[in-house]
Each structure stands twice: as C-alpha cells, then as structure tokens.
N, C-alpha and C positions, 0 to 999 in steps of 0.2 A: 176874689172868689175863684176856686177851682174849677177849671174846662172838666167838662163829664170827655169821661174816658169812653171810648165808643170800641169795641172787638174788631180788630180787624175779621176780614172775612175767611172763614174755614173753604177748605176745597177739598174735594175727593180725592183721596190717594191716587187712583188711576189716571188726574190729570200730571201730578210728577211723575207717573210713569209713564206716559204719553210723551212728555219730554224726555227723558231719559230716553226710550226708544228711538224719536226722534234724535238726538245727541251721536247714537251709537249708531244709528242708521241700521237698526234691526227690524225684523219684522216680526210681528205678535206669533206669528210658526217657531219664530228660532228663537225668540225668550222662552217660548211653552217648551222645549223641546231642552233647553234649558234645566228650564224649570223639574222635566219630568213632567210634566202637566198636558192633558189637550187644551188647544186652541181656544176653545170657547170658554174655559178656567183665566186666559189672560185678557180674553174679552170681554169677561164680563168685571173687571176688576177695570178696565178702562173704561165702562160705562156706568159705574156706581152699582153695578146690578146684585153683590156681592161684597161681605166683608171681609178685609184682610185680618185672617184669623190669627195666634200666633206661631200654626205651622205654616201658612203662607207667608207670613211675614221672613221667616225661616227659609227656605226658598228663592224667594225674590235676594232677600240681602247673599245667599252664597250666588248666586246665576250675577245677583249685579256689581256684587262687590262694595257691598252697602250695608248697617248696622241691620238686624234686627229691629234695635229699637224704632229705627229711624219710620219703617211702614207701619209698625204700633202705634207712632207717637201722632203719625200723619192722620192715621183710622181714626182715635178717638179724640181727636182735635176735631172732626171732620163731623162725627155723629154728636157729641158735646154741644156744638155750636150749629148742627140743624135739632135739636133736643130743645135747644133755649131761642132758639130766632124762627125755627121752621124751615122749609125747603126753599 
C-alpha cells in the first residue's frame, strides 16, 4: 500500500530573505537602499505583509544576486499552499 504523500510546508518569501540578510549581515536600510526602495517596502516583505510581485522579484534578485525566478517561485509556492492548507 502506498504512504500518502504529505506537502512539505510552504514559507513566506521574507523568511529566505531574513536569512539572507542575516548571512550577508545587512540591514533592512541597506537592501532597501539597494533595492531603490524605502525601508518599509523591505519590511513589509519580511513580515508577509506584502507580495513579491514580478518587479520586486526583479529587484531583490539584481540587489541579491539571485534569479528572478527564485522570489517568483518562493511567492507562489507560499500563497498555493496557504490557498490549499490555510494560514
């Protein structure tokens, strides 16, 4: 008999970004500043508060050195799997 296949757990983009920042030892001022963004555009991306749209995604991947796709693929893994499980 086949194990039921269980989803691992989706997570908010802004928690890989939280690491990241942590990693590089930045602070939310100097990715925003980066980014071209205010402060509160990076903070609200590390508390869920906010989608990573595809020009943010655009953005974050030139400031981080990171695909495009990669904060795309994180978003909708992320809203997908609270869409189908809830928050």
């Amino acid at each position: 008999m086949p194990s039921k296949l269980v989803p691992a757990e989706a997570f908010p983009p802004g928690e890989h970004l939280r690491d990241e920042l942590t990693e590089r030892g930045w602070t939310v001022a100097q990715l925003a500043e980066m980014m071209g963004r205010p402060s509160h555009v990076v903070s609200e991306i590390l508390e869920a508060q906010i989608e990573i749209t595809p020009d943010l995604a655009q953005v974050l991947s030139a400031a981080l050195g990171t695909s495009t796709q990669l904060w795309l693929n994180l978003e909708a893994a992320y809203r997908l799997h609270t869409l189908i499980h809830g928050t």
